[in-house]
DRENDREN-571053 format. One record per residue: residue number from 1; x, y, z of N, C-alpha, C, O in turn. Coordinates in pm, whole numbers, plus 32768, in hexadecimal, padded with zeros to 4 digits. Example, Ala and Ser with C-alpha at 12.3 -4.5 7.8 and 13.67 -1.06 7.14 Angstrom:
// residues 2
{seq: 1 | n_c1: 8527 | n_c2: 7DC7 | n_c3: 830C | ca_c1: 84CE | ca_c2: 7E3E | ca_c3: 830C | c_c1: 8528 | c_c2: 7EB6 | c_c3: 830C | o_c1: 8590 | o_c2: 7EB4 | o_c3: 834E}
{seq: 2 | n_c1: 8505 | n_c2: 7F1F | n_c3: 82C4 | ca_c1: 8557 | ca_c2: 7F96 | ca_c3: 82CA | c_c1: 850A | c_c2: 8003 | c_c3: 8313 | o_c1: 853D | o_c2: 8072 | o_c3: 8324}
***
This chain:
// residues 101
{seq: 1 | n_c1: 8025 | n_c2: 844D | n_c3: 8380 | ca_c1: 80A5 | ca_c2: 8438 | ca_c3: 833F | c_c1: 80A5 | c_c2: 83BC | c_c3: 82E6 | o_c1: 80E0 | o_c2: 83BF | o_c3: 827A}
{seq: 2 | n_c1: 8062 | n_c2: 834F | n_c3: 8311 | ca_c1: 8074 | ca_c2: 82E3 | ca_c3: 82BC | c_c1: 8025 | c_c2: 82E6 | c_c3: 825D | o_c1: 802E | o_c2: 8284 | o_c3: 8213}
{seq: 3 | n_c1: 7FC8 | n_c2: 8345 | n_c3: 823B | ca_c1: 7F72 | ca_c2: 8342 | ca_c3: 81C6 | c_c1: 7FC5 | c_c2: 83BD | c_c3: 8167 | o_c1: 7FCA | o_c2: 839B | o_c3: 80F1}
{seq: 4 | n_c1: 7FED | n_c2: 8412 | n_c3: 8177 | ca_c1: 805B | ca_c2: 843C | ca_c3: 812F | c_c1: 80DA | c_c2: 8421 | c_c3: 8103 | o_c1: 811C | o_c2: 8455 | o_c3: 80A9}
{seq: 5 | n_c1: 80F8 | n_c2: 83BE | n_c3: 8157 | ca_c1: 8172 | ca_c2: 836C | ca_c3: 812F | c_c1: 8140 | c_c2: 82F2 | c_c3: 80BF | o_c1: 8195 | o_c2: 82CD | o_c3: 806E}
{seq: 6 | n_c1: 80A3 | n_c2: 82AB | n_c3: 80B9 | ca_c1: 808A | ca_c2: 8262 | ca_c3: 804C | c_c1: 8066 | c_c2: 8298 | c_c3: 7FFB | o_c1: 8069 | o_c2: 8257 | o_c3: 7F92}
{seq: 7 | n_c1: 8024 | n_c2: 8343 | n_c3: 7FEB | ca_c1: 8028 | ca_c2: 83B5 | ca_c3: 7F71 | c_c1: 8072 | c_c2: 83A4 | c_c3: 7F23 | o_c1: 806E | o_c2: 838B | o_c3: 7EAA}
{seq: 8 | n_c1: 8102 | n_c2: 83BF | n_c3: 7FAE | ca_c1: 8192 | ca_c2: 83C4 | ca_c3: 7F1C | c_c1: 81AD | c_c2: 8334 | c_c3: 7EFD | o_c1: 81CC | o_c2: 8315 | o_c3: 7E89}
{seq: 9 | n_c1: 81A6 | n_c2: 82EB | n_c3: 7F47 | ca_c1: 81F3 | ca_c2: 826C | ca_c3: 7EF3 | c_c1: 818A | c_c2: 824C | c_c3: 7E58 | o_c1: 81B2 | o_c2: 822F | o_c3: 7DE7}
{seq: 10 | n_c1: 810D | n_c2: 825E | n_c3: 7E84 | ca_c1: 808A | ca_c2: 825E | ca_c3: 7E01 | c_c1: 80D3 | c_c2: 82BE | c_c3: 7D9E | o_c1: 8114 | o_c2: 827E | o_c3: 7D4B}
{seq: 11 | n_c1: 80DA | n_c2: 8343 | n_c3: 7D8E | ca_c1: 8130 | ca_c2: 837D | ca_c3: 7D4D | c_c1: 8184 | c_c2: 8324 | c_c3: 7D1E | o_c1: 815C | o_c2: 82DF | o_c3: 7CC0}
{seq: 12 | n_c1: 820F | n_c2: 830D | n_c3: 7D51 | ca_c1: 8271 | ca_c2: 82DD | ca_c3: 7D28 | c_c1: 827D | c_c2: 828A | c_c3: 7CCF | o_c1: 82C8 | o_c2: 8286 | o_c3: 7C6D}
{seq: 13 | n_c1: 81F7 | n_c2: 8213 | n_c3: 7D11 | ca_c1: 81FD | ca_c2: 819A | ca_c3: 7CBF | c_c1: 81A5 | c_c2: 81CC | c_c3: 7C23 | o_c1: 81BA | o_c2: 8185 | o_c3: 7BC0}
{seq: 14 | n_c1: 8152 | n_c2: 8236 | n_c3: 7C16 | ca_c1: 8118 | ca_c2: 8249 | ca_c3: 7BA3 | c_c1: 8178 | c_c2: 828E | c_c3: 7B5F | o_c1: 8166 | o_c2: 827C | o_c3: 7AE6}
{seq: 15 | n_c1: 81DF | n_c2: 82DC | n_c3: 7B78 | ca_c1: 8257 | ca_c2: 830E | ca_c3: 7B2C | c_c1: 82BC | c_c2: 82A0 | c_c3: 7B06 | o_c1: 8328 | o_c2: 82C5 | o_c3: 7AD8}
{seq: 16 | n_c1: 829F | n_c2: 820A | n_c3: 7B19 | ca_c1: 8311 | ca_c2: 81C7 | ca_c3: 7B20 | c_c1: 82ED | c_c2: 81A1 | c_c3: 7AA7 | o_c1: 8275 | o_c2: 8192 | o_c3: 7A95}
{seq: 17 | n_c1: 833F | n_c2: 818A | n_c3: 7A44 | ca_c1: 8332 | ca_c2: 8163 | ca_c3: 79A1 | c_c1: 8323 | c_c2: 80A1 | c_c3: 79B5 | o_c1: 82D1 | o_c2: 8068 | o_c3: 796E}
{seq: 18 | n_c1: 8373 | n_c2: 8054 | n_c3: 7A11 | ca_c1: 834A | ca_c2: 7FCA | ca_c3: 7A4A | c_c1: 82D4 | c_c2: 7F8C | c_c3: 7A50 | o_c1: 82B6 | o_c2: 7F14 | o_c3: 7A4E}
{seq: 19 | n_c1: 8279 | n_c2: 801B | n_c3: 7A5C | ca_c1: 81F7 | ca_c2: 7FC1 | ca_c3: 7A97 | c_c1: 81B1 | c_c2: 7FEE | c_c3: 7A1F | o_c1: 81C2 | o_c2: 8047 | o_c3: 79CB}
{seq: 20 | n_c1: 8147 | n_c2: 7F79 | n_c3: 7A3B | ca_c1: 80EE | ca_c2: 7F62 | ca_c3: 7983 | c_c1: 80C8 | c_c2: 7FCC | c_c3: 7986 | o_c1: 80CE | o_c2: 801C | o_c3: 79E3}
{seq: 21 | n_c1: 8090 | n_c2: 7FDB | n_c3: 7908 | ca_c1: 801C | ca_c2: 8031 | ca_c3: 78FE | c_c1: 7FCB | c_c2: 804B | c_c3: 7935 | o_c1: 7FB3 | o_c2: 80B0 | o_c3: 7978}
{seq: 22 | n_c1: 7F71 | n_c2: 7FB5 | n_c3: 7911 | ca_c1: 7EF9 | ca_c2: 7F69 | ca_c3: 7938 | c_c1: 7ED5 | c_c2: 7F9C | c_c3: 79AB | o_c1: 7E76 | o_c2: 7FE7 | o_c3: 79C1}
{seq: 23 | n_c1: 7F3E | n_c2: 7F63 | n_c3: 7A0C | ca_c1: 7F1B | ca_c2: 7F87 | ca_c3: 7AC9 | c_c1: 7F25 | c_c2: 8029 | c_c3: 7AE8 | o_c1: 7EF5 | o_c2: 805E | o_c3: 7B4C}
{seq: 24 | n_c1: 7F73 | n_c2: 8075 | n_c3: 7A76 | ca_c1: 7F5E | ca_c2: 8119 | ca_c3: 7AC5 | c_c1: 7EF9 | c_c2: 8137 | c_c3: 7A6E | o_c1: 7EF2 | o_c2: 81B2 | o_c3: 7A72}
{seq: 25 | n_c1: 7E81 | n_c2: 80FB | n_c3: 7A01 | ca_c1: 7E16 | ca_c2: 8130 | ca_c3: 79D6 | c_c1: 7DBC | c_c2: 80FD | c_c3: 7A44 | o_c1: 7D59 | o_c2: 8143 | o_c3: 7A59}
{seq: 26 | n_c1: 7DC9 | n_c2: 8095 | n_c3: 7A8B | ca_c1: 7D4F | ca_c2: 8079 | ca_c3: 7AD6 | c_c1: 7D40 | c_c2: 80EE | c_c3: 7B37 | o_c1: 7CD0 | o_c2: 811D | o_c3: 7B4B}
{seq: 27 | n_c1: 7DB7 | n_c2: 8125 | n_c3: 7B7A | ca_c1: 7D9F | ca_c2: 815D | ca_c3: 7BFB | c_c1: 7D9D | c_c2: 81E5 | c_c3: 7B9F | o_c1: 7D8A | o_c2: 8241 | o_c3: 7BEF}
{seq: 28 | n_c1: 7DA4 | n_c2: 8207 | n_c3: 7B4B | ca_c1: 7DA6 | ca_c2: 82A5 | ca_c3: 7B04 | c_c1: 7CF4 | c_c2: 8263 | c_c3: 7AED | o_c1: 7CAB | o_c2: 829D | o_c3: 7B3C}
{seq: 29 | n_c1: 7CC1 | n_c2: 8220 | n_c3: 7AB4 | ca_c1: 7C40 | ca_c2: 8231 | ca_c3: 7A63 | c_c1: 7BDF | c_c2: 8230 | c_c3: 7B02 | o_c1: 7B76 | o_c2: 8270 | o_c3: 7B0A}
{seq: 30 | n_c1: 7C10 | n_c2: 81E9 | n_c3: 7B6A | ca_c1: 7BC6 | ca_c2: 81E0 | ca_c3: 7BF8 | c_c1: 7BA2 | c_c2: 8287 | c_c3: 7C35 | o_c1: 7B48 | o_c2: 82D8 | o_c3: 7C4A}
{seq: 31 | n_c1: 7C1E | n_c2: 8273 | n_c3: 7C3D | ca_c1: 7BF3 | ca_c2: 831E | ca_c3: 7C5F | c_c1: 7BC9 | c_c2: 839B | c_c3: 7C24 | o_c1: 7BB0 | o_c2: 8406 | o_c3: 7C5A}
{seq: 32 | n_c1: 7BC7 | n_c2: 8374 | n_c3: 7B9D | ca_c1: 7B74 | ca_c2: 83CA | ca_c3: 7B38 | c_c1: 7AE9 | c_c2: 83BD | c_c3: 7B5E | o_c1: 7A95 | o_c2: 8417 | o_c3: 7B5B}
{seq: 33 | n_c1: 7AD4 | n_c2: 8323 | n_c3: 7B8A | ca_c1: 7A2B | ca_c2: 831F | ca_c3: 7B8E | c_c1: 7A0E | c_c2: 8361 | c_c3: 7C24 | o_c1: 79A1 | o_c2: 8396 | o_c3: 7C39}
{seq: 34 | n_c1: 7A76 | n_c2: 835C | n_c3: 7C8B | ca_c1: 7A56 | ca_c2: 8391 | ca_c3: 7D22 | c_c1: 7A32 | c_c2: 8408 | c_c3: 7CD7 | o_c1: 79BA | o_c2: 8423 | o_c3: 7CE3}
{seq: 35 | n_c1: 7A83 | n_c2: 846A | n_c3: 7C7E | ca_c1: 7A77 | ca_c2: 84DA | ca_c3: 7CAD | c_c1: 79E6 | c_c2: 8503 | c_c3: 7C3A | o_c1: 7981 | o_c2: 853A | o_c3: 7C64}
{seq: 36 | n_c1: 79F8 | n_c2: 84DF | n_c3: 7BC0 | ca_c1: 7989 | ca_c2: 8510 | ca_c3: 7B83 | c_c1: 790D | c_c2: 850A | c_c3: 7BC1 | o_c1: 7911 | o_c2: 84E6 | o_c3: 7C37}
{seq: 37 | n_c1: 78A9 | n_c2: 8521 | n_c3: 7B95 | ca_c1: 7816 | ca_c2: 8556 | ca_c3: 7BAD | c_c1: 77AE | c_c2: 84FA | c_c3: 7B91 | o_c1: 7748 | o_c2: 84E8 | o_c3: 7BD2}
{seq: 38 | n_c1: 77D8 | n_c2: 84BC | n_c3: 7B1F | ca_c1: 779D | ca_c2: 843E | ca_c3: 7ABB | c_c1: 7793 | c_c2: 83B6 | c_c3: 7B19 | o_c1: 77F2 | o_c2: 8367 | o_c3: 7B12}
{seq: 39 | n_c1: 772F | n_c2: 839C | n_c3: 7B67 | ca_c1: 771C | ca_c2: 8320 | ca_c3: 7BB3 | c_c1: 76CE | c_c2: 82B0 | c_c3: 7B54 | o_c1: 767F | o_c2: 82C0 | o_c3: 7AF6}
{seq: 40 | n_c1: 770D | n_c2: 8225 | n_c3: 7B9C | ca_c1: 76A1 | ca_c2: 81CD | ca_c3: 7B64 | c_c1: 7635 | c_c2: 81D6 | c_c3: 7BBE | o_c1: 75D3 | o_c2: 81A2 | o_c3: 7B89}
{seq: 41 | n_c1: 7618 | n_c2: 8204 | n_c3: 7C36 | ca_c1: 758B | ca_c2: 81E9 | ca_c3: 7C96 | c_c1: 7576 | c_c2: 827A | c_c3: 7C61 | o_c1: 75E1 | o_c2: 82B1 | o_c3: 7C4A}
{seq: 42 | n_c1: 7501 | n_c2: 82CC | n_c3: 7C47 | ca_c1: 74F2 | ca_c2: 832E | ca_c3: 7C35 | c_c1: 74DC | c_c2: 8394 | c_c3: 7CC9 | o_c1: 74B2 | o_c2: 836D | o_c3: 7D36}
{seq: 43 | n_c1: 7507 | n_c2: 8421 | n_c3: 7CA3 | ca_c1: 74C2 | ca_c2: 8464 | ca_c3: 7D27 | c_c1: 7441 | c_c2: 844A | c_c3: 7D60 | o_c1: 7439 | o_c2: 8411 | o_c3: 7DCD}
{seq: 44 | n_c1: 73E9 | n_c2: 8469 | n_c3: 7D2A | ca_c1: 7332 | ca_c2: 8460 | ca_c3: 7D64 | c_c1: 7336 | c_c2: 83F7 | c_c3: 7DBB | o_c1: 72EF | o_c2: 8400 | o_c3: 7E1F}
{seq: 45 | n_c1: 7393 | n_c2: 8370 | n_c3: 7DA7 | ca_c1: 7361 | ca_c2: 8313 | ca_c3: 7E0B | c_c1: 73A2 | c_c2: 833D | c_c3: 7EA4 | o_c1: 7415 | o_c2: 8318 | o_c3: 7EBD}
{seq: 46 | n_c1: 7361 | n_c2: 837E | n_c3: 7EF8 | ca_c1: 736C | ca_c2: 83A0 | ca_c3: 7F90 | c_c1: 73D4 | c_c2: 833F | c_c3: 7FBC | o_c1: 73CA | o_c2: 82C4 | o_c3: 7FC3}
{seq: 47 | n_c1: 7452 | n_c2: 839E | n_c3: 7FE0 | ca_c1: 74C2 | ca_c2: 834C | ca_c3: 801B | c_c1: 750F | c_c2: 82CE | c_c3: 7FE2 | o_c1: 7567 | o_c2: 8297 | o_c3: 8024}
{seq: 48 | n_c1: 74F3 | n_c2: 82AD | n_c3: 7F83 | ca_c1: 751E | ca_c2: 8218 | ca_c3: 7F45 | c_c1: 7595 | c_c2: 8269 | c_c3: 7EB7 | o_c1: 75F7 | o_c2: 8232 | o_c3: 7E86}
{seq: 49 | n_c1: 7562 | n_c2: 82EF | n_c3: 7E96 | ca_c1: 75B9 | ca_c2: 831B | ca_c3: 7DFE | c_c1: 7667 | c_c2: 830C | c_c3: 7E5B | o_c1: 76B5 | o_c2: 82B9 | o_c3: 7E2B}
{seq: 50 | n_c1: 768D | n_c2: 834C | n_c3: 7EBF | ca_c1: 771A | ca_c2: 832B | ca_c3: 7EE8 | c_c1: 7751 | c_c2: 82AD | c_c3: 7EE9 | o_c1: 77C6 | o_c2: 8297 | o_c3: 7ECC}
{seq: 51 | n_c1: 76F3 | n_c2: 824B | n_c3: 7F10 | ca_c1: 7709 | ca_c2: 81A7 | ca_c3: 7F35 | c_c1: 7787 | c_c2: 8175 | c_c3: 7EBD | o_c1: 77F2 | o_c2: 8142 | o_c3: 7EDE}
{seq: 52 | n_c1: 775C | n_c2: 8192 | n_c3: 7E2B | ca_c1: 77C5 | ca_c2: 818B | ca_c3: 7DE7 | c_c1: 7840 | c_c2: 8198 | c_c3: 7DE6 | o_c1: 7890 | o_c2: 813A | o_c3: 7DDB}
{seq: 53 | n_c1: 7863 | n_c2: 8222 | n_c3: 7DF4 | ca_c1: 7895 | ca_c2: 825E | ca_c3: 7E1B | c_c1: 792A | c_c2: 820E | c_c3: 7E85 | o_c1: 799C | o_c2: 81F0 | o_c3: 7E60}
{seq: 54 | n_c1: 78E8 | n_c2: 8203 | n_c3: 7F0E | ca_c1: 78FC | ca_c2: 81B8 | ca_c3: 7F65 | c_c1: 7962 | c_c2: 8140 | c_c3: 7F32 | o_c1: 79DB | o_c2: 8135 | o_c3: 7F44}
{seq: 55 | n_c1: 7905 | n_c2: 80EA | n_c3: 7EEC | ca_c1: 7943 | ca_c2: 8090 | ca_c3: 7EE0 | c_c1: 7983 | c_c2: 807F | c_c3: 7E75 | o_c1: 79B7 | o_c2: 8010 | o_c3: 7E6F}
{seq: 56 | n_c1: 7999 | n_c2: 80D3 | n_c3: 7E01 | ca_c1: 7A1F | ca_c2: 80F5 | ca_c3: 7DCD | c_c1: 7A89 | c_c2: 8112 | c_c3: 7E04 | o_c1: 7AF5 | o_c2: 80E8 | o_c3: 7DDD}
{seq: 57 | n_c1: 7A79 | n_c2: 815B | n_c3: 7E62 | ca_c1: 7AF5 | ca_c2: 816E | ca_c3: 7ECF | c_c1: 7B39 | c_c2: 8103 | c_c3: 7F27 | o_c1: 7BB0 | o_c2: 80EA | o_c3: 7F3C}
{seq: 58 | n_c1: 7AD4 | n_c2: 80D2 | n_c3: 7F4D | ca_c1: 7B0A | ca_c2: 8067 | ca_c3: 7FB4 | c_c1: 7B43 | c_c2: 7FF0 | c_c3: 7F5B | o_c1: 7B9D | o_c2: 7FA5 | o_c3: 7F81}
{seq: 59 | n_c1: 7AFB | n_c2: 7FE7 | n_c3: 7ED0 | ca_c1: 7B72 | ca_c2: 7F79 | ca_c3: 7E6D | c_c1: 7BC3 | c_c2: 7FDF | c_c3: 7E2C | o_c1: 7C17 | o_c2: 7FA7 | o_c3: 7DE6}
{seq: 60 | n_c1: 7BCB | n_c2: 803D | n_c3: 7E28 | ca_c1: 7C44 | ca_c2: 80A1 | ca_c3: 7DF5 | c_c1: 7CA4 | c_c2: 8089 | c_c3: 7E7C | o_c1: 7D1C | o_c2: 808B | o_c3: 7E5D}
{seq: 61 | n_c1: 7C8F | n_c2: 8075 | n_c3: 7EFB | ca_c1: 7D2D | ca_c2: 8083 | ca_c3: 7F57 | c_c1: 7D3C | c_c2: 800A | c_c3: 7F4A | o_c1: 7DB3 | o_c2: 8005 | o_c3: 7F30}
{seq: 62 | n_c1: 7D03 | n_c2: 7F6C | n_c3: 7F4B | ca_c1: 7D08 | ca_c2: 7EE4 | ca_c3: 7F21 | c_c1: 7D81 | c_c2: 7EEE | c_c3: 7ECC | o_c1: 7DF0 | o_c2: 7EBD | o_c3: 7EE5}
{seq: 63 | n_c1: 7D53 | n_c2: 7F49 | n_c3: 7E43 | ca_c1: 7DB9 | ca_c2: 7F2C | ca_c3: 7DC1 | c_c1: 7E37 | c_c2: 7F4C | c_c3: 7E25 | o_c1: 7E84 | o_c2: 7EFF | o_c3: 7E5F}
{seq: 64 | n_c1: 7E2F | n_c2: 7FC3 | n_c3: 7E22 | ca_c1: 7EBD | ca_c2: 8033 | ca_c3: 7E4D | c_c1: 7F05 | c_c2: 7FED | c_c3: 7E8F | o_c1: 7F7D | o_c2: 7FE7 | o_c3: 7E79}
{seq: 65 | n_c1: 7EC0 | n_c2: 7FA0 | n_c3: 7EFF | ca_c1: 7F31 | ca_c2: 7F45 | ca_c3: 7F7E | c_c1: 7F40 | c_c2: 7EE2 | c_c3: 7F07 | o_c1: 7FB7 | o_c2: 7EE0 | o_c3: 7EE8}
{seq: 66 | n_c1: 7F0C | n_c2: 7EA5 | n_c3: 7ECE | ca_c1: 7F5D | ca_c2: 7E01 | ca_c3: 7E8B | c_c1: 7FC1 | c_c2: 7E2A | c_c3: 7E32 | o_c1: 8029 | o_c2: 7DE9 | o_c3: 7E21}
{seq: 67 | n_c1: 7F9E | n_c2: 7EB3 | n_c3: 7DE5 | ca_c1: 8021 | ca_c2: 7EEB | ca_c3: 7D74 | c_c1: 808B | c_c2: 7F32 | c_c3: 7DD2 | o_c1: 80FF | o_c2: 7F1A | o_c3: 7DAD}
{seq: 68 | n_c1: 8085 | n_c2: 7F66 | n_c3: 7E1B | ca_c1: 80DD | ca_c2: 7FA4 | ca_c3: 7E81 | c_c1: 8137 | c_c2: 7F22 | c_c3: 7EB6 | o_c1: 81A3 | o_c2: 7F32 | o_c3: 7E7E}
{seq: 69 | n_c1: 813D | n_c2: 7EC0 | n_c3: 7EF6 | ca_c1: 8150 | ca_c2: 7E14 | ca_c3: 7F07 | c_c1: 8189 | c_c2: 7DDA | c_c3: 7E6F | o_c1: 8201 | o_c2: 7DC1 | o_c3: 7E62}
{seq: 70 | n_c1: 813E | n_c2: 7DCC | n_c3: 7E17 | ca_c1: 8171 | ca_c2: 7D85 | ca_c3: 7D87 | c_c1: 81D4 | c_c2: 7DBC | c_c3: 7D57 | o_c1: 822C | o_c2: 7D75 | o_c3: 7D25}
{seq: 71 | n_c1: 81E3 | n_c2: 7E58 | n_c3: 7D58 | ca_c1: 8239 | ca_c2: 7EC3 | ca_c3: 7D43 | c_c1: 82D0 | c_c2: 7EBF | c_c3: 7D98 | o_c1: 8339 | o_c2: 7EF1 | o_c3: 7D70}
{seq: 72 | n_c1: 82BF | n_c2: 7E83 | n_c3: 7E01 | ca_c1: 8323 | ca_c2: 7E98 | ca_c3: 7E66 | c_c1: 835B | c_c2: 7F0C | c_c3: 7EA4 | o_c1: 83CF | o_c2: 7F21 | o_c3: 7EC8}
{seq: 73 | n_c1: 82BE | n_c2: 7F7B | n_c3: 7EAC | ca_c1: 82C4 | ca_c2: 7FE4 | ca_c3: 7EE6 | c_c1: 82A0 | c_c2: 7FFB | c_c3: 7F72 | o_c1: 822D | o_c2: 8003 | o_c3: 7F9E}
{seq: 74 | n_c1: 831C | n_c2: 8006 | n_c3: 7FBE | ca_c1: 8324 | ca_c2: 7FF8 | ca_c3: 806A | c_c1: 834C | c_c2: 8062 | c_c3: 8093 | o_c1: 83B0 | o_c2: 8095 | o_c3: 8061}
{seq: 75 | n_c1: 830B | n_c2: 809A | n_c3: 80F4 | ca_c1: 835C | ca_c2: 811F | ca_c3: 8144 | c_c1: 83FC | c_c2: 80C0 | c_c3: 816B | o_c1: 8415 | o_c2: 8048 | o_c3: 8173}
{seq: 76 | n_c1: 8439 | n_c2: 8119 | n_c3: 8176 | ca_c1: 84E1 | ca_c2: 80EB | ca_c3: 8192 | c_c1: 84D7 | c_c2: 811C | c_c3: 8233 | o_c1: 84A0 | o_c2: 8179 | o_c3: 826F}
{seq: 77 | n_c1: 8528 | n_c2: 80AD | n_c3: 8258 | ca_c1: 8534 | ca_c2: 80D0 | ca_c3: 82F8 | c_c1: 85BB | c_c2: 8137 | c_c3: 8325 | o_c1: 862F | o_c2: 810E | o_c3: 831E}
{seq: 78 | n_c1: 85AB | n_c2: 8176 | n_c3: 833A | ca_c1: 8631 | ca_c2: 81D6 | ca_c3: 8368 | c_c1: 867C | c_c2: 81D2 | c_c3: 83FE | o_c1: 86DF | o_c2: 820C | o_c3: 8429}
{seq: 79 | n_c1: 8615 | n_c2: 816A | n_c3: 843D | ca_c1: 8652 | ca_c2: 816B | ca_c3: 84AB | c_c1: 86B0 | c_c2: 80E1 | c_c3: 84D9 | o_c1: 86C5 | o_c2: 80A9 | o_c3: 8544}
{seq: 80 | n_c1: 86D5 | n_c2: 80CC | n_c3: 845A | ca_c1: 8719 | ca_c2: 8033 | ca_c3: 8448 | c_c1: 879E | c_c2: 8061 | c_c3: 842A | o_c1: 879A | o_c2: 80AC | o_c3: 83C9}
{seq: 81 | n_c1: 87FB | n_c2: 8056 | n_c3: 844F | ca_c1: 886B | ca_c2: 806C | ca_c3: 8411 | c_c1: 88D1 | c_c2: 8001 | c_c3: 83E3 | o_c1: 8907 | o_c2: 7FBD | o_c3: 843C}
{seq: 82 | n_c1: 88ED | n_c2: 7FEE | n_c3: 8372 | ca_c1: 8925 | ca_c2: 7F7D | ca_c3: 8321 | c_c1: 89B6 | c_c2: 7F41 | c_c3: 8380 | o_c1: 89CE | o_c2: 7ECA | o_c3: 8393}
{seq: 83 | n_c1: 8A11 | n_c2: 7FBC | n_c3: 83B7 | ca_c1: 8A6B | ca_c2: 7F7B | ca_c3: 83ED | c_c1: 8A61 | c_c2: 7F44 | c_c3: 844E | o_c1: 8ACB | o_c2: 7F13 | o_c3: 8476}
{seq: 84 | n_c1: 89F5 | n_c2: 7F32 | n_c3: 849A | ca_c1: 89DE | ca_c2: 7EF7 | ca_c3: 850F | c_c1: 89AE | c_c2: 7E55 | c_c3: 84F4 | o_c1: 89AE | o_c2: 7DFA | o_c3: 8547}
{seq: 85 | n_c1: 8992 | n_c2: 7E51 | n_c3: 848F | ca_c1: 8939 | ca_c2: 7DAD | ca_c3: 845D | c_c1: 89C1 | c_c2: 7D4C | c_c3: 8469 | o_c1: 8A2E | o_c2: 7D6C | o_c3: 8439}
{seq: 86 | n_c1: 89A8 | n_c2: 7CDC | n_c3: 84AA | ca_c1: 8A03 | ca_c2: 7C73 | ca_c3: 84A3 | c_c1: 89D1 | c_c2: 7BE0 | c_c3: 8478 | o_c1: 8985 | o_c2: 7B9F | o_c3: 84C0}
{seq: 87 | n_c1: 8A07 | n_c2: 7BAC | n_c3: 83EB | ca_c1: 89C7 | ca_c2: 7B47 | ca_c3: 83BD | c_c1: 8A49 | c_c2: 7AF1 | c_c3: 83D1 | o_c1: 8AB5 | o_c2: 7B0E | o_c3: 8404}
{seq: 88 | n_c1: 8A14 | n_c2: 7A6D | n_c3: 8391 | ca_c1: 8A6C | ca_c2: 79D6 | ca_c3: 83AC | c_c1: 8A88 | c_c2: 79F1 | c_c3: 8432 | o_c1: 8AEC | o_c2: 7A35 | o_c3: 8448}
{seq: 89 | n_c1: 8A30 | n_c2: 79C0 | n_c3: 84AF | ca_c1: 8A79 | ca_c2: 79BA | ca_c3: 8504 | c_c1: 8A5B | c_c2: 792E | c_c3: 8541 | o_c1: 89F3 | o_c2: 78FE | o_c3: 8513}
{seq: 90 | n_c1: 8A94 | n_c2: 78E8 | n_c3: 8594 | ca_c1: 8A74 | ca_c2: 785E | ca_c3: 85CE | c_c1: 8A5F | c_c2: 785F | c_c3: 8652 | o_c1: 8AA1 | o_c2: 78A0 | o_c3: 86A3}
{seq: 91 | n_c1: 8A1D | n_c2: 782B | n_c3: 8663 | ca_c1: 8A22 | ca_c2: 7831 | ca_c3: 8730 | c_c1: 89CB | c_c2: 77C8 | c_c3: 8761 | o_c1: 8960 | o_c2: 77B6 | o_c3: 8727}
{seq: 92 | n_c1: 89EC | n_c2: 777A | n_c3: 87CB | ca_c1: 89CA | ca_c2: 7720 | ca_c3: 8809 | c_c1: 898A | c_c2: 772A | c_c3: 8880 | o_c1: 899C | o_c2: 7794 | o_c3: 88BC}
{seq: 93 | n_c1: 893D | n_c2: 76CF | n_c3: 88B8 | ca_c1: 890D | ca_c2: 76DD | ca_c3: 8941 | c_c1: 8938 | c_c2: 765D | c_c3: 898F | o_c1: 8930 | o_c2: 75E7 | o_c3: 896D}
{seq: 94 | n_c1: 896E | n_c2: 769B | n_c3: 8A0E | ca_c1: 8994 | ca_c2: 762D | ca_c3: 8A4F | c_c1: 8944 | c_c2: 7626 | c_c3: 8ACE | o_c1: 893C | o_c2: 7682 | o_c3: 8B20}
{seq: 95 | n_c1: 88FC | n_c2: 7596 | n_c3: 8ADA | ca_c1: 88BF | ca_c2: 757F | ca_c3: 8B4C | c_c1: 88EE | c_c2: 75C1 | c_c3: 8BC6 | o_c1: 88AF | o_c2: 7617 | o_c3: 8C04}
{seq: 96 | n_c1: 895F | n_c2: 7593 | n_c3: 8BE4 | ca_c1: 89BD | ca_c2: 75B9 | ca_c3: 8C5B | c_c1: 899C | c_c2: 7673 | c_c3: 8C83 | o_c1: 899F | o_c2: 76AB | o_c3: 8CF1}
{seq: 97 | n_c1: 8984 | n_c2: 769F | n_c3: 8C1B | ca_c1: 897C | ca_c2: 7749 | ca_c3: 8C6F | c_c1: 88BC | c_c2: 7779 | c_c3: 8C7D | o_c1: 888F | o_c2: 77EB | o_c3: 8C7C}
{seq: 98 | n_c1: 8880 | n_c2: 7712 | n_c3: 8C87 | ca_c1: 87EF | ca_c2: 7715 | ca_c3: 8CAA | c_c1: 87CB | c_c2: 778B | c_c3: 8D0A | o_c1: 876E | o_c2: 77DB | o_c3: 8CF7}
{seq: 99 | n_c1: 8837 | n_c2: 778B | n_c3: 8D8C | ca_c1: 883D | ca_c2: 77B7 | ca_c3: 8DFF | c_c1: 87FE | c_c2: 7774 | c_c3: 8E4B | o_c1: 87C2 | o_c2: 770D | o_c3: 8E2B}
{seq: 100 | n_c1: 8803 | n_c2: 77B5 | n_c3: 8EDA | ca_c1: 87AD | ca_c2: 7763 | ca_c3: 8F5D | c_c1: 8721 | c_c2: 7754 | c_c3: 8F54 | o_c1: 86D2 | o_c2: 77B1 | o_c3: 8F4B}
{seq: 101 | n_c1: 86F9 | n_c2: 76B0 | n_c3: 8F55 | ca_c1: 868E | ca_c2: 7692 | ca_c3: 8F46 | c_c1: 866E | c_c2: 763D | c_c3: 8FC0 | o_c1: 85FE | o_c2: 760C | o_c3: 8FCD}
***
């Protein structure tokens, strides 16, 4: 669930006209290179052609969490309900109700 819930917010934030360019070409040109064919390590080298790969990804979710954060894109909590919140409030502690010690 939580990796489909940062799908859509990724969505969202690349539909959002707010956010640069710049930052939705990085994560559009990132995953162009996951998915194409065209490596910088070539296939022939035994096990090492994915390695790339790899670690495009792992700095492709890097980007996504810091623009997702810079963006001020948060799952919303639903289990909060606004009329229940009580702000300005004052309250004191008085030695005297410590209880039996």
């Amino acid at each position: 669930m939580f990796l489909i819930r940062q799908i859509l917010l990724l969505i969202n934030m690349l539909k959002n006209p707010d956010v640069k360019l710049w930052d939705k070409m990085k994560i559009i040109l990132m995953l162009l290179y996951i998915i194409s064919p065209i490596d910088l390590i070539p296939a022939p080298v035994f096990g090492f052609s994915i390695l790339d790969d790899l670690i495009i990804l792992v700095f492709l979710l890097n980007v996504i969490n810091k623009l997702l954060i810079k963006y001020n894109y948060k799952e919303t909590k639903t289990d909060i309900n606004e009329e229940d919140i009580v702000e300005n409030v004052t309250y004191e502690i008085n030695e005297e109700d410590k209880g039996d010690e």
